[in-house]
PDB file of the backbone (N, CA, C, O) and the ligand in Angstrom, with CONECT records:
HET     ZN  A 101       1
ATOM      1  N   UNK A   1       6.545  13.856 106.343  1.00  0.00           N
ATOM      2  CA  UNK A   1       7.917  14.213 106.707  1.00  0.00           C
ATOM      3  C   UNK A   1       8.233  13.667 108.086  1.00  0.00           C
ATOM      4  O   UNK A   1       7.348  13.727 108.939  1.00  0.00           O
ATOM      5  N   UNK A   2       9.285  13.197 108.351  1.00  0.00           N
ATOM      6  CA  UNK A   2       9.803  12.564 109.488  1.00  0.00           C
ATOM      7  C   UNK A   2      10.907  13.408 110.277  1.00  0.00           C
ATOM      8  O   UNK A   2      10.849  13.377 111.506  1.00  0.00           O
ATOM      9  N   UNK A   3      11.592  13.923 109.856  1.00  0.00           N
ATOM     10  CA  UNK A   3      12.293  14.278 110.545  1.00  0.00           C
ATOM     11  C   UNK A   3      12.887  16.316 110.011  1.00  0.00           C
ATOM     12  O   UNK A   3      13.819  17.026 110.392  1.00  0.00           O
ATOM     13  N   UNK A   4      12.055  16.470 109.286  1.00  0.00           N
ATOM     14  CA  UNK A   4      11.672  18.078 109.507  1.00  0.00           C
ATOM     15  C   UNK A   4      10.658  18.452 109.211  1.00  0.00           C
ATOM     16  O   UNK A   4      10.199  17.523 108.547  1.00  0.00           O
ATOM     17  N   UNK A   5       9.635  19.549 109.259  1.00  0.00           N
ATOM     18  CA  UNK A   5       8.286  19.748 108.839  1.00  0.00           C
ATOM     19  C   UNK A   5       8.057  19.900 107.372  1.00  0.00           C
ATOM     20  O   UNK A   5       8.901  20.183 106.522  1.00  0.00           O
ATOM     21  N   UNK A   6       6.595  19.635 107.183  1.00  0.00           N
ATOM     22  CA  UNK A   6       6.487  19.393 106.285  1.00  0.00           C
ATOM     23  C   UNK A   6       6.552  20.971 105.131  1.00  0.00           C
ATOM     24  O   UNK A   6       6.351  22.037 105.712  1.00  0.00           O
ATOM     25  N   UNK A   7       6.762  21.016 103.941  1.00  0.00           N
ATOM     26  CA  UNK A   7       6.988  22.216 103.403  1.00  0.00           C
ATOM     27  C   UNK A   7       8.301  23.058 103.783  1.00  0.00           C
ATOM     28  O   UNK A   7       8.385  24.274 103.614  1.00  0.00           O
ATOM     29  N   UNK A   8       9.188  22.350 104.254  1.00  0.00           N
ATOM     30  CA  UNK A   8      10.640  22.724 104.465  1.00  0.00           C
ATOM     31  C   UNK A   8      11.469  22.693 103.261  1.00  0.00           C
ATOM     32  O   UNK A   8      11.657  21.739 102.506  1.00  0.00           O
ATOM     33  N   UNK A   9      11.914  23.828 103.201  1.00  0.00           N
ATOM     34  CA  UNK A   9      12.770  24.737 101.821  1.00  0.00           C
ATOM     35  C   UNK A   9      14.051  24.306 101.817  1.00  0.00           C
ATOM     36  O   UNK A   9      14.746  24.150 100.814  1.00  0.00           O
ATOM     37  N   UNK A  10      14.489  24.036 103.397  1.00  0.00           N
ATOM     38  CA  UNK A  10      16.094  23.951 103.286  1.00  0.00           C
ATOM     39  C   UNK A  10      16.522  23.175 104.613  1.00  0.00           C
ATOM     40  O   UNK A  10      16.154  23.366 105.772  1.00  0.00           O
ATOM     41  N   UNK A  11      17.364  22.292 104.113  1.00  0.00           N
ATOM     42  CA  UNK A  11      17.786  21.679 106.002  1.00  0.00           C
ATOM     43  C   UNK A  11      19.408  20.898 105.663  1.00  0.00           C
ATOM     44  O   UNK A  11      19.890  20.912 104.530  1.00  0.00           O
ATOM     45  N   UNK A  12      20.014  20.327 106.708  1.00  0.00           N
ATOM     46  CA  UNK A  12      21.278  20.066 106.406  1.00  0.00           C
ATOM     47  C   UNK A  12      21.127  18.750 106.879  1.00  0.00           C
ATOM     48  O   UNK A  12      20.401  18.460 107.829  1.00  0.00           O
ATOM     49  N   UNK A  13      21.786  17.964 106.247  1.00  0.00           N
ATOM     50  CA  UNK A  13      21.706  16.453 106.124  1.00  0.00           C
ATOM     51  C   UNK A  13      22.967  16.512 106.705  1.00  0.00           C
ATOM     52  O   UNK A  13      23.927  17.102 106.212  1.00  0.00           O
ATOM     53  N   UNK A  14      22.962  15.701 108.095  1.00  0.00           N
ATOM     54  CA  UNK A  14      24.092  15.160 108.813  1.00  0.00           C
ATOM     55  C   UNK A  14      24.525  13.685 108.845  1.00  0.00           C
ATOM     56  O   UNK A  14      23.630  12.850 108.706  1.00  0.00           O
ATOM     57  N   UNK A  15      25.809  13.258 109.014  1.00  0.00           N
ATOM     58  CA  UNK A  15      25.571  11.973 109.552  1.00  0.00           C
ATOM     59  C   UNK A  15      26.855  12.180 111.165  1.00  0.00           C
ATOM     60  O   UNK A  15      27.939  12.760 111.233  1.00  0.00           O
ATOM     61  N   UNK A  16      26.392  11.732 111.778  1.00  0.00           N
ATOM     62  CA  UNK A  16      27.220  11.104 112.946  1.00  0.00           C
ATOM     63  C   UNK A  16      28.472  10.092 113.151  1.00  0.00           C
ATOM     64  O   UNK A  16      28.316   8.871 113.127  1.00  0.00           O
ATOM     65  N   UNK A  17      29.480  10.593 113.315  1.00  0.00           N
ATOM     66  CA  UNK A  17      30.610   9.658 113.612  1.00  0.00           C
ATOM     67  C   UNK A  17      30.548   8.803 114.615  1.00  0.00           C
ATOM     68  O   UNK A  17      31.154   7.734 114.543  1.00  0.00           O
ATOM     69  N   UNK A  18      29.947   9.076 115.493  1.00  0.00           N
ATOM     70  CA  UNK A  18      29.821   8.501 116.974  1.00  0.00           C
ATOM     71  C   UNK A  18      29.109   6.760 116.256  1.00  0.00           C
ATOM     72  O   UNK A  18      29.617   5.658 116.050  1.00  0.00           O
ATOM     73  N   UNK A  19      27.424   7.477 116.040  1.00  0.00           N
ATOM     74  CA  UNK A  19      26.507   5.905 116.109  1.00  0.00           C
ATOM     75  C   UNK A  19      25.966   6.256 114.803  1.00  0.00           C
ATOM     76  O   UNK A  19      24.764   6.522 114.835  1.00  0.00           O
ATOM     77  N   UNK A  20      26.617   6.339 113.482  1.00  0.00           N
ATOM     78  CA  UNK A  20      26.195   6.632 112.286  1.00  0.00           C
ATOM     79  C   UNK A  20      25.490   6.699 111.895  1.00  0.00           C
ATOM     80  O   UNK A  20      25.486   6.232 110.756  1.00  0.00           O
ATOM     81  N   UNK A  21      24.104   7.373 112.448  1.00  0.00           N
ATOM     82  CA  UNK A  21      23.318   8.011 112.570  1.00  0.00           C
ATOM     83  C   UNK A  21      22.995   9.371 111.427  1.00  0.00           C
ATOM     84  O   UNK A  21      23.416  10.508 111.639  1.00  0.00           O
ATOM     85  N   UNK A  22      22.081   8.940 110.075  1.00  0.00           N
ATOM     86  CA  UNK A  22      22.193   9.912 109.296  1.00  0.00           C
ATOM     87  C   UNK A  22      20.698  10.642 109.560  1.00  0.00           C
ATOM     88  O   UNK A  22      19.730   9.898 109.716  1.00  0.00           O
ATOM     89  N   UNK A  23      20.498  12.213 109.613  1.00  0.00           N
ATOM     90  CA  UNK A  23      19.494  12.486 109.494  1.00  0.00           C
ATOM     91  C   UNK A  23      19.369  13.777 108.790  1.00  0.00           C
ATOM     92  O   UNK A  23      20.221  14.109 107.966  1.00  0.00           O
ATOM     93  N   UNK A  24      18.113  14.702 109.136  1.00  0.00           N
ATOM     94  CA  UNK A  24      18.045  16.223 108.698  1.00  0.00           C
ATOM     95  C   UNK A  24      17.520  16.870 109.717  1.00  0.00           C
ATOM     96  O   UNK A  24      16.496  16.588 110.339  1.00  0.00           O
ATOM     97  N   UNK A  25      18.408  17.937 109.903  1.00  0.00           N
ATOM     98  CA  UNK A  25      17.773  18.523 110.529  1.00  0.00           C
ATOM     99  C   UNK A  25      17.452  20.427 110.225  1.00  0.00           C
ATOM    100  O   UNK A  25      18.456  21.037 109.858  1.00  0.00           O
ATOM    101  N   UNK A  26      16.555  21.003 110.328  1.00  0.00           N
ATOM    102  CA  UNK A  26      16.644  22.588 110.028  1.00  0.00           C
ATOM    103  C   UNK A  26      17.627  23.771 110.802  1.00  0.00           C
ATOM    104  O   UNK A  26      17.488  24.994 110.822  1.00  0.00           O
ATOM    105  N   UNK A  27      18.592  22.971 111.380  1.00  0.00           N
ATOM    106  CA  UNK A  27      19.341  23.709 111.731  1.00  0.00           C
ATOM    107  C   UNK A  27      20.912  23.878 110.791  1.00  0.00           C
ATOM    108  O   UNK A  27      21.693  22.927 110.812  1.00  0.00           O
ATOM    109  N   UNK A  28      21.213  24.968 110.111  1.00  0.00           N
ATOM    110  CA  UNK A  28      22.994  24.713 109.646  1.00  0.00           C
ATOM    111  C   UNK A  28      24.022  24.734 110.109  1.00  0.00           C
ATOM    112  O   UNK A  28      24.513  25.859 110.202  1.00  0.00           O
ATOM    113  N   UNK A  29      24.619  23.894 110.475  1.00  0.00           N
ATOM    114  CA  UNK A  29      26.217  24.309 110.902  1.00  0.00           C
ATOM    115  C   UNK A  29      26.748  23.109 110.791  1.00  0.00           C
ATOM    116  O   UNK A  29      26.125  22.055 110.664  1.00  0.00           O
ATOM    117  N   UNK A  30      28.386  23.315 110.855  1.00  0.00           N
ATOM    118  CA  UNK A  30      29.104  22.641 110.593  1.00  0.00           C
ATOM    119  C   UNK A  30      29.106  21.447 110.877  1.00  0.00           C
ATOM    120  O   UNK A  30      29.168  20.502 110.090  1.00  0.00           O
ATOM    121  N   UNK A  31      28.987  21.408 112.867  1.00  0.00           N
ATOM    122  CA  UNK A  31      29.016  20.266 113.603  1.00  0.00           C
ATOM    123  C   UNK A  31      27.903  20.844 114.715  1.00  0.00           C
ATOM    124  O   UNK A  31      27.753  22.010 115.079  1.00  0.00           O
ATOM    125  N   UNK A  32      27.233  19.743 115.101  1.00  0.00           N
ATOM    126  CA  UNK A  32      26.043  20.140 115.925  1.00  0.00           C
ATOM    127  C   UNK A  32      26.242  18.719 116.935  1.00  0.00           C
ATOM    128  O   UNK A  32      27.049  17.831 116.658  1.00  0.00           O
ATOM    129  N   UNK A  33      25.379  18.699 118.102  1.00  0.00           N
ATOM    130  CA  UNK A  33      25.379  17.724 118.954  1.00  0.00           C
ATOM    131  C   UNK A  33      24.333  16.623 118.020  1.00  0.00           C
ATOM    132  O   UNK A  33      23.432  17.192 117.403  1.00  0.00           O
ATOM    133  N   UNK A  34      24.415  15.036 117.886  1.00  0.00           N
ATOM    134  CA  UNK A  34      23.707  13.852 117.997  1.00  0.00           C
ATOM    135  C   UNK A  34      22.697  14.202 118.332  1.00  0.00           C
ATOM    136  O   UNK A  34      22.964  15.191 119.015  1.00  0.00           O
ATOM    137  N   UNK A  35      21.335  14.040 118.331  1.00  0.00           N
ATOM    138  CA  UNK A  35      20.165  13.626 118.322  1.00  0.00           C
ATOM    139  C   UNK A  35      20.215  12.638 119.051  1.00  0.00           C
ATOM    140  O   UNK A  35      20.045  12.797 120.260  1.00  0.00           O
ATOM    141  N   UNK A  36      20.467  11.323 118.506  1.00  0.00           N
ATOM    142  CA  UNK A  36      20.725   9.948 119.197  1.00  0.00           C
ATOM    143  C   UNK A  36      21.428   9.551 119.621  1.00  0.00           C
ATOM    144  O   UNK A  36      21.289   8.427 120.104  1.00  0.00           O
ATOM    145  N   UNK A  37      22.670  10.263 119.703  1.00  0.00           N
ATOM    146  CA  UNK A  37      23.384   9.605 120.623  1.00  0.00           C
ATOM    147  C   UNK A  37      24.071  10.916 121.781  1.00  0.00           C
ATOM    148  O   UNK A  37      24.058  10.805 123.007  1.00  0.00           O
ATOM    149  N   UNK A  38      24.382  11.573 121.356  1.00  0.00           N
ATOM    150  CA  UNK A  38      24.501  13.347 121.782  1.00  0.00           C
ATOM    151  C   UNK A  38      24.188  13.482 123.191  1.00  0.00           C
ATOM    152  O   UNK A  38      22.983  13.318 123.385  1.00  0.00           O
ATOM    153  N   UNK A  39      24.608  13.635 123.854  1.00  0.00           N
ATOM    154  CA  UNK A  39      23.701  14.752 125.483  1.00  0.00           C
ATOM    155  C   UNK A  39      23.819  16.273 125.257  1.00  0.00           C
ATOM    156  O   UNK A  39      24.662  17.169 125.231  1.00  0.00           O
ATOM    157  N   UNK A  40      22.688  16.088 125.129  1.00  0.00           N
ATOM    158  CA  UNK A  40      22.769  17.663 125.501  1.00  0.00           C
ATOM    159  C   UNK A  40      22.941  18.247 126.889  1.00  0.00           C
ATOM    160  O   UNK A  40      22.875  17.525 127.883  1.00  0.00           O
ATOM    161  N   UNK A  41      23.232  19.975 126.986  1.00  0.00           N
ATOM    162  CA  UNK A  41      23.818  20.387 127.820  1.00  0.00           C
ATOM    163  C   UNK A  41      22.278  19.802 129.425  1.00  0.00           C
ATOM    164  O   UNK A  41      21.090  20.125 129.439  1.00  0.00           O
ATOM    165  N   UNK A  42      22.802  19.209 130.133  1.00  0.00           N
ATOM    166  CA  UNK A  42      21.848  19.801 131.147  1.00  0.00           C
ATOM    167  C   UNK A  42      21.913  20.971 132.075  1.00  0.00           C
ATOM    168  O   UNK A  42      22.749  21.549 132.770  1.00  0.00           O
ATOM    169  N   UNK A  43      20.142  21.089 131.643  1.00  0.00           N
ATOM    170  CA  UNK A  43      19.749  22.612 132.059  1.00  0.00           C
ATOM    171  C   UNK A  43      19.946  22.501 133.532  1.00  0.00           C
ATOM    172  O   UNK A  43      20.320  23.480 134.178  1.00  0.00           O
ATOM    173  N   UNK A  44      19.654  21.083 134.216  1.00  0.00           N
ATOM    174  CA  UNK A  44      19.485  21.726 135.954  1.00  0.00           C
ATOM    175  C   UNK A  44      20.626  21.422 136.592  1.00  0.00           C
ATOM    176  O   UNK A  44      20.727  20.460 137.353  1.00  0.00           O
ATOM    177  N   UNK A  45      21.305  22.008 136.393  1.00  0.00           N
ATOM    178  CA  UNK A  45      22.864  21.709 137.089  1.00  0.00           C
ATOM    179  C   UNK A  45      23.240  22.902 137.639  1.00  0.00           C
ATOM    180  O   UNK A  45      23.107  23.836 136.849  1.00  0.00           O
ATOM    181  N   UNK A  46      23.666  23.203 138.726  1.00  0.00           N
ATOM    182  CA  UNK A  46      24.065  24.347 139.286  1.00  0.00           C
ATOM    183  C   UNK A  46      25.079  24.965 139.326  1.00  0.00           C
ATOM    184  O   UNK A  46      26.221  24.511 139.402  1.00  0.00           O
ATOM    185  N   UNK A  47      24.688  26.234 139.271  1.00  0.00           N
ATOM    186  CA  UNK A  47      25.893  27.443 138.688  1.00  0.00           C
ATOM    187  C   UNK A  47      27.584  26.819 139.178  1.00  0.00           C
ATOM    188  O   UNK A  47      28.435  26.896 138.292  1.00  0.00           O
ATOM    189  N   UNK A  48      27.906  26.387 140.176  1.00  0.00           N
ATOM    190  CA  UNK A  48      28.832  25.897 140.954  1.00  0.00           C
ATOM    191  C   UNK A  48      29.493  24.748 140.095  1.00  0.00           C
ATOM    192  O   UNK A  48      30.622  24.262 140.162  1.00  0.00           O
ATOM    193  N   UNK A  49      28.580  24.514 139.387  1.00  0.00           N
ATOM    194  CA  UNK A  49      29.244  22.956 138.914  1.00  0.00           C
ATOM    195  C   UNK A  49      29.624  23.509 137.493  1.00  0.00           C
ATOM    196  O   UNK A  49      29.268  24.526 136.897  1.00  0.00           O
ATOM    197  N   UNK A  50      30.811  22.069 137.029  1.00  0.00           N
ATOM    198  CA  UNK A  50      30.847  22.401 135.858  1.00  0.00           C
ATOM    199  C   UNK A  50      29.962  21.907 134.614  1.00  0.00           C
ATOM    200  O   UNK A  50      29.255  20.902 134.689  1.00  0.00           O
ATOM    201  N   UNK A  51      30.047  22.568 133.659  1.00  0.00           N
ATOM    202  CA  UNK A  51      29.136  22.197 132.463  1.00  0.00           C
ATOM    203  C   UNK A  51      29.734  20.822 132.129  1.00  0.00           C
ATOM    204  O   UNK A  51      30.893  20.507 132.400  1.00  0.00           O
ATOM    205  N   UNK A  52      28.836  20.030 131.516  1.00  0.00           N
ATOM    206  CA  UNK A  52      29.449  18.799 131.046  1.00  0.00           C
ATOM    207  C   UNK A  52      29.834  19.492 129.640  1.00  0.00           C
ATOM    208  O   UNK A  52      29.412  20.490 129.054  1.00  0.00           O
ATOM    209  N   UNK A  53      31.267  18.086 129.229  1.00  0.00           N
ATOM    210  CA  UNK A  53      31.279  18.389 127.752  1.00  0.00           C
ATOM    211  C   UNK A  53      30.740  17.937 126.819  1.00  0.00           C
ATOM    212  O   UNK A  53      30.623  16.716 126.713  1.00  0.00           O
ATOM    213  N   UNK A  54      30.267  18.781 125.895  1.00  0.00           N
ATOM    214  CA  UNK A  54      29.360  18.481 124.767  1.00  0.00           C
ATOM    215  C   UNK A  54      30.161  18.116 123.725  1.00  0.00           C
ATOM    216  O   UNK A  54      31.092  18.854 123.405  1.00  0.00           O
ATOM    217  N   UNK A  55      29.921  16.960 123.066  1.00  0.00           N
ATOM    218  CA  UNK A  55      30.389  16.531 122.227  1.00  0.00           C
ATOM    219  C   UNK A  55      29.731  16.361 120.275  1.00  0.00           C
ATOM    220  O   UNK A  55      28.958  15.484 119.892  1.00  0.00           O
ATOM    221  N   UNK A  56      30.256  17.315 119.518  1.00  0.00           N
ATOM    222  CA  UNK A  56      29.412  17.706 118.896  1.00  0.00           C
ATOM    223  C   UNK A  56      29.477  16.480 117.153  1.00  0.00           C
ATOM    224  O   UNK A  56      29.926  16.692 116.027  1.00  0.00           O
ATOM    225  N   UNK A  57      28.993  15.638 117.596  1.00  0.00           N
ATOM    226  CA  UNK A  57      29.574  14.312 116.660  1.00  0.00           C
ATOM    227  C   UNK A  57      29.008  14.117 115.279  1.00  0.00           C
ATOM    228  O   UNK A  57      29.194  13.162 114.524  1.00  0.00           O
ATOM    229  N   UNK A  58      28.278  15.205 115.087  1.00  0.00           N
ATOM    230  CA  UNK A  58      27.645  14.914 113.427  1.00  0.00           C
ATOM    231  C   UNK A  58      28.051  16.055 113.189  1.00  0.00           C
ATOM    232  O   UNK A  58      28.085  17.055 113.907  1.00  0.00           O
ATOM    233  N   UNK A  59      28.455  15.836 111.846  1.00  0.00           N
ATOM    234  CA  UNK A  59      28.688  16.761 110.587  1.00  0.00           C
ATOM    235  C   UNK A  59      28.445  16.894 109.430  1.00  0.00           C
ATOM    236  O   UNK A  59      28.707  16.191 108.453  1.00  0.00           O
ATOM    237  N   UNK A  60      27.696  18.242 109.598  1.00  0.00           N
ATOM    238  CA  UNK A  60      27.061  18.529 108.104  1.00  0.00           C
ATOM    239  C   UNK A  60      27.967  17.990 106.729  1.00  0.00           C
ATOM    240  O   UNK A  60      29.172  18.077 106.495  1.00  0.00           O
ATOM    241  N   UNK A  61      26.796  17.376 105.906  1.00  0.00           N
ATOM    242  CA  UNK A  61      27.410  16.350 105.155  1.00  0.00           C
ATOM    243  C   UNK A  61      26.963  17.141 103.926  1.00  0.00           C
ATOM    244  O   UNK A  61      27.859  17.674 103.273  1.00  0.00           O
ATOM    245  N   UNK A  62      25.479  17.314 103.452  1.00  0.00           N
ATOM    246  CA  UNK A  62      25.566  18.789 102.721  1.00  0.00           C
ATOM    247  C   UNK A  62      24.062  19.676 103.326  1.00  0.00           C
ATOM    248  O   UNK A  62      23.290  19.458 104.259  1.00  0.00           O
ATOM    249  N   UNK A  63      24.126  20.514 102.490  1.00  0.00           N
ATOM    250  CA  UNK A  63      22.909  21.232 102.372  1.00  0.00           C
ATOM    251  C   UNK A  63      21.672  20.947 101.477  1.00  0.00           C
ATOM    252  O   UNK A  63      21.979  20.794 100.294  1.00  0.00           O
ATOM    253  N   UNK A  64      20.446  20.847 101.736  1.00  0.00           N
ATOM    254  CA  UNK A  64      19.391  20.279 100.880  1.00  0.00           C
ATOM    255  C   UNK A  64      18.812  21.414 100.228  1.00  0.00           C
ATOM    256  O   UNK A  64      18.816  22.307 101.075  1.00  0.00           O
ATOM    257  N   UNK A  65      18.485  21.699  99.523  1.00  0.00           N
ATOM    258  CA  UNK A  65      17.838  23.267  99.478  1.00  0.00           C
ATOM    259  C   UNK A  65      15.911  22.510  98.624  1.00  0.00           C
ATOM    260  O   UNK A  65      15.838  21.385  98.130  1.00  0.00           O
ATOM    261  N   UNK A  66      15.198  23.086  98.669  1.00  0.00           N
ATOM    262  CA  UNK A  66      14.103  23.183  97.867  1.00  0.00           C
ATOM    263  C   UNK A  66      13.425  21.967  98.079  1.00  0.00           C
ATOM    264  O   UNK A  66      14.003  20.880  98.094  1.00  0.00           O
ATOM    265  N   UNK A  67      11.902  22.158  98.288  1.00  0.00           N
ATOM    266  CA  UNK A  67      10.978  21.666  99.294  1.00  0.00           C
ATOM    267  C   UNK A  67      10.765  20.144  98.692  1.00  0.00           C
ATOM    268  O   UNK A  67      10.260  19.474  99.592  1.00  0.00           O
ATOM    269  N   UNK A  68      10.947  19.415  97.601  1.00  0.00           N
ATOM    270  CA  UNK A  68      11.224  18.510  96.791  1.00  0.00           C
ATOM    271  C   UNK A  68      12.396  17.780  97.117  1.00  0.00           C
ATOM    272  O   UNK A  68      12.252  16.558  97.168  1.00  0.00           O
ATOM    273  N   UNK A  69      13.218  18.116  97.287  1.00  0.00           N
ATOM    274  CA  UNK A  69      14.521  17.555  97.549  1.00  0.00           C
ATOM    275  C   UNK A  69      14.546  17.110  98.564  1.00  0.00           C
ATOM    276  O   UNK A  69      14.852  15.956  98.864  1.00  0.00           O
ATOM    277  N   UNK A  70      14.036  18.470  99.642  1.00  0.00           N
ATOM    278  CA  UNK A  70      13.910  17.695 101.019  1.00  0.00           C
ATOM    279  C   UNK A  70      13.218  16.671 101.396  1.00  0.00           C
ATOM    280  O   UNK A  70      13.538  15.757 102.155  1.00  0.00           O
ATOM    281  N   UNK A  71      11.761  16.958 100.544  1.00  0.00           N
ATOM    282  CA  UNK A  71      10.899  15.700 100.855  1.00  0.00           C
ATOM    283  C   UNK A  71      11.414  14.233 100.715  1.00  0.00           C
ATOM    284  O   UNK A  71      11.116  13.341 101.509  1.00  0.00           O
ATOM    285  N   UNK A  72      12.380  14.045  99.404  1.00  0.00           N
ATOM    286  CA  UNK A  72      12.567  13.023  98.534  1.00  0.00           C
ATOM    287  C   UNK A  72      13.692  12.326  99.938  1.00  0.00           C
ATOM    288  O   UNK A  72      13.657  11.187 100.405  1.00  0.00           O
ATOM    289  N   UNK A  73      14.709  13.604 100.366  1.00  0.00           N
ATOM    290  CA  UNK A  73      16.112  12.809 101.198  1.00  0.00           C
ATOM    291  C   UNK A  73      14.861  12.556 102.890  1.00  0.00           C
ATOM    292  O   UNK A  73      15.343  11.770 103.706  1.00  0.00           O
ATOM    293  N   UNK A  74      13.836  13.006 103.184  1.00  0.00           N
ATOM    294  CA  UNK A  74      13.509  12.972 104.477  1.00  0.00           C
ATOM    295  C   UNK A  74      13.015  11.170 104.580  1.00  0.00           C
ATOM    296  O   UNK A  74      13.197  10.322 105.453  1.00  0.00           O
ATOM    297  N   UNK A  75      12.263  11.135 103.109  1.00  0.00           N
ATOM    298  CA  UNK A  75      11.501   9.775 102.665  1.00  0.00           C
ATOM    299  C   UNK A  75      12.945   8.452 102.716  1.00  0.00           C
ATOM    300  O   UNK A  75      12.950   7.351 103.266  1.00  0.00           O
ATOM    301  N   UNK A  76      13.965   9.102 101.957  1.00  0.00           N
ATOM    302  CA  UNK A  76      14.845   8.051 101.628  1.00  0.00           C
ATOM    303  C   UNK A  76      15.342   8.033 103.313  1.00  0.00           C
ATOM    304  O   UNK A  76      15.357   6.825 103.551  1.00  0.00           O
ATOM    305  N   UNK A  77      15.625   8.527 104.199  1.00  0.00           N
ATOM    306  CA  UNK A  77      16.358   8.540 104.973  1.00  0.00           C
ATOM    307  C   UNK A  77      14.861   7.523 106.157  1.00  0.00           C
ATOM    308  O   UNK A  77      15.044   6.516 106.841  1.00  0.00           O
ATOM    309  N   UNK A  78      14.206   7.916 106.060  1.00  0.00           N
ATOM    310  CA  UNK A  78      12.890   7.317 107.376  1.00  0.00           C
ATOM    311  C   UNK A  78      12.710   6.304 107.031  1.00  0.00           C
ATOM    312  O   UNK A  78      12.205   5.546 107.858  1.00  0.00           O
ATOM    313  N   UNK A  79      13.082   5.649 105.374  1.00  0.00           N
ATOM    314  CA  UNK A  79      12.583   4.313 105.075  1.00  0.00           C
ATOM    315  C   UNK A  79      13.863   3.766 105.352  1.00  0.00           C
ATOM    316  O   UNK A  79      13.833   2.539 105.262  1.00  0.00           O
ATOM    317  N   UNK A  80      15.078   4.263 105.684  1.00  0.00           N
ATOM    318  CA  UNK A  80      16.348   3.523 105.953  1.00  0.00           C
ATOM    319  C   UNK A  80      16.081   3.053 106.975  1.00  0.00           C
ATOM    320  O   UNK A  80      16.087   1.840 107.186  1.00  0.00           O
ATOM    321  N   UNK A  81      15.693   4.244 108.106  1.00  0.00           N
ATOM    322  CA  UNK A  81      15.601   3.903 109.513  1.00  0.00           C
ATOM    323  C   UNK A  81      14.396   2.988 109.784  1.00  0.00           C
ATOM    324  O   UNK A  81      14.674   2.232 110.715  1.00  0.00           O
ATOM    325  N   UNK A  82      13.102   2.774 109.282  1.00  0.00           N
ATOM    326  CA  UNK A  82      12.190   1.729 109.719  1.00  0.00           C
ATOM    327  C   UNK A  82      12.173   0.618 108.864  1.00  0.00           C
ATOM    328  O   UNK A  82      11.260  -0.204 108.778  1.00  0.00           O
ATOM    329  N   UNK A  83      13.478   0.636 108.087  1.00  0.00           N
ATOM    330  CA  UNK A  83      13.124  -0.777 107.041  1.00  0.00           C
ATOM    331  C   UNK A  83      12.467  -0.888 106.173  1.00  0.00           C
ATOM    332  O   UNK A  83      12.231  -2.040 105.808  1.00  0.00           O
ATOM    333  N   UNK A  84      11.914   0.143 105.495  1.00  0.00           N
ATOM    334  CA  UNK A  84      10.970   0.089 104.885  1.00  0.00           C
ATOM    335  C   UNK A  84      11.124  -0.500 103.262  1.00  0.00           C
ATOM    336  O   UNK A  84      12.241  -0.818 102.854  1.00  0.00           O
ATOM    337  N   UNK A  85      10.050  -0.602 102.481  1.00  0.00           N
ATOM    338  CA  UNK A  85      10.604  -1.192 101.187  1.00  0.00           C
ATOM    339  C   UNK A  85      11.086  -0.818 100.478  1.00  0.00           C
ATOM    340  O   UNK A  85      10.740   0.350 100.654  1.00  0.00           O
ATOM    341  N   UNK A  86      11.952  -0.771  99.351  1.00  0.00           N
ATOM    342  CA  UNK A  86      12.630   0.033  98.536  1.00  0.00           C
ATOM    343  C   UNK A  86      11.953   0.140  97.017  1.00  0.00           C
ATOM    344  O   UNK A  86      11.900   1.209  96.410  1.00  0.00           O
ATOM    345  N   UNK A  87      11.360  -1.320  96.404  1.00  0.00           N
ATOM    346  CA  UNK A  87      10.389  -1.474  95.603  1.00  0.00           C
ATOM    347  C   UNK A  87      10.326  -0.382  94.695  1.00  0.00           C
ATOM    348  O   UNK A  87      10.985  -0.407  93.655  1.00  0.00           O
ATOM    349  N   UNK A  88       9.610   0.549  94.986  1.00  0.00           N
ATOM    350  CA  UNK A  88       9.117   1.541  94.389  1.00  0.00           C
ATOM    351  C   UNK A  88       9.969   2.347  93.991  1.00  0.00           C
ATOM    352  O   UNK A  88       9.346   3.258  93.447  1.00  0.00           O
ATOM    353  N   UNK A  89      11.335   2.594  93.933  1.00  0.00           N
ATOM    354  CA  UNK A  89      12.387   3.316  93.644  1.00  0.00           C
ATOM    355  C   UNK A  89      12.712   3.199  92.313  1.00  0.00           C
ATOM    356  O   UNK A  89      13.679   3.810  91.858  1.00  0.00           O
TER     357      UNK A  89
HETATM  358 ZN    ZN A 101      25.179   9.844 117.055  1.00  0.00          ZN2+
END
């Protein structure tokens, strides 16, 4: 598994508007911050200052449910991202 652990029941397949960026991750919601392209909030910034804005650019595209499924979209999705062969499909 690449991009959630292995024996994972359920995760939400996003893709990104920003840098179209599709992945999974075990978290659900609607819209969540990028992975890759995303900033997250920084932690060391002082109370005084303001928060940067977070920009929350992927959106849950669906829900995966059952540990098979996930495996199958984690495989299709890691061989997108390293090129990998398709062959065997
Ligand atoms: Zn992105």
């Amino acid at each position: 598994m690449y991009y959630v652990p292995d024996g994972t029941q359920f995760c939400g397949f996003y893709e990104c508007s920003e840098c179209g960026e599709r992945f999974l991750d075990l978290k659900i919601a609607p819209k969540m911050v990028c992975p890759y392209c995303g900033e997250e909030p920084d932690m060391e910034i002082g109370p005084d200052e303001e928060m940067p804005e977070v920009i929350e650019a992927a959106t849950l595209i669906d829900v995966i449910e059952g540990e098979e499924e996930v495996e199958k979209m984690d495989g299709l999705l890691s061989l997108a991202l390293t090129g990998g062969d398709f062959d065997w499909l």
